[in-house]
C-alpha positions in Angstrom: -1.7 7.3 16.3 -0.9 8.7 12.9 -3.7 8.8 9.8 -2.4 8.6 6.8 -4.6 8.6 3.2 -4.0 5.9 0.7 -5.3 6.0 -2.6 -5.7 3.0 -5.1 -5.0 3.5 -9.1 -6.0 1.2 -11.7 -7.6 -2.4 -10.7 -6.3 -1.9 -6.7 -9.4 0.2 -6.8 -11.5 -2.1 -7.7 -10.1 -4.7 -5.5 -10.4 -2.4 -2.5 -14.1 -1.4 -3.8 -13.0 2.2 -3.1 -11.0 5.1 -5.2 -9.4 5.9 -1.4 -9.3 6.1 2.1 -7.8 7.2 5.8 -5.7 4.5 7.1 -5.1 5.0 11.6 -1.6 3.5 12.4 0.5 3.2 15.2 3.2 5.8 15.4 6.7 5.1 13.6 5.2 2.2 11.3 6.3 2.0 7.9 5.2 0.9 4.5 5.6 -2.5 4.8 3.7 -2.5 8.2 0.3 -0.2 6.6 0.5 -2.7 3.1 -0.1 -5.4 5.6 -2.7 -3.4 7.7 -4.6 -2.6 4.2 -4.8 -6.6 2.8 -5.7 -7.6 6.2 -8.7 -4.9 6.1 -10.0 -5.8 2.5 -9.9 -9.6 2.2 -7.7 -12.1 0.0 -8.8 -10.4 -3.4 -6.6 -7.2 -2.6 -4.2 -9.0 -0.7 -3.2 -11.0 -3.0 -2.3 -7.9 -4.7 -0.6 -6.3 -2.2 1.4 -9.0 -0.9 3.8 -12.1 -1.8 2.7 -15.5 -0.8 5.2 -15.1 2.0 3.5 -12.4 3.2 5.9 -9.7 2.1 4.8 -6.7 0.4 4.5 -7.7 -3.5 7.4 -7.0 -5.7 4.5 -6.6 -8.9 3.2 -3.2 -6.5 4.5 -0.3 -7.0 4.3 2.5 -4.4 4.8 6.0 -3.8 4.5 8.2 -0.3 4.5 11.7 -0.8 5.0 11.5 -4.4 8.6 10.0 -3.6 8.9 6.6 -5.2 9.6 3.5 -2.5 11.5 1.3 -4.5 11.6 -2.4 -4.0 13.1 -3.9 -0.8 13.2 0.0 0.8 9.5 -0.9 2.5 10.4 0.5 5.8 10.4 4.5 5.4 8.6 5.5 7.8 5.4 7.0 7.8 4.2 10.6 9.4 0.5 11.9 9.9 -0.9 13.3 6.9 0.9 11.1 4.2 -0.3 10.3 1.3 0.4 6.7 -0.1 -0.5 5.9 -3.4 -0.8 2.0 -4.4 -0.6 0.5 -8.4 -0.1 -2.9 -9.5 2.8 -3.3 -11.7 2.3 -2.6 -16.0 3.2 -5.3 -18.2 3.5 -5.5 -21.4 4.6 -7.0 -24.6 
């Protein structure tokens, strides 16, 4: 098992009802695999959020591990004990 800490920015924190947390995964999971793990922990308001209504990890989040950047469709880095993840939801604006 691997712990990793995720932290949530902006109204992911509020959805989560917490600024951020240690997340216990399975050894060699990646992002896609701990997005699902954290919706499935804190109900359909934050996994709504977090994932598509296919259950893919949401093209409106925006992640970073490390400080690197995960861009869109590159979900499965993998993840090591003692990451760091951080979660936002995607700016819009006009």
């Amino acid at each position: 098992m691997i712990s990793v800490t995720v932290h949530y920015r902006n109204i992911l924190r509020q959805r989560a009802g917490m600024d951020h947390e240690n997340l216990e995964l399975p050894n060699g999971v990646d992002v896609s695999i701990a997005v699902r793990r954290l919706a499935g922990r804190h109900g359909p308001g934050l996994a709504e959020m977090l994932l598509s209504p296919a259950g893919e990890v949401s093209h409106h989040l925006v992640i970073f591990v490390n400080r690197q950047r995960v861009l869109p469709g590159q979900h499965s880095v993998s993840l090591a004990g003692g990451d760091e993840i951080v979660l936002f939801p995607t700016i819009s604006g006009g």
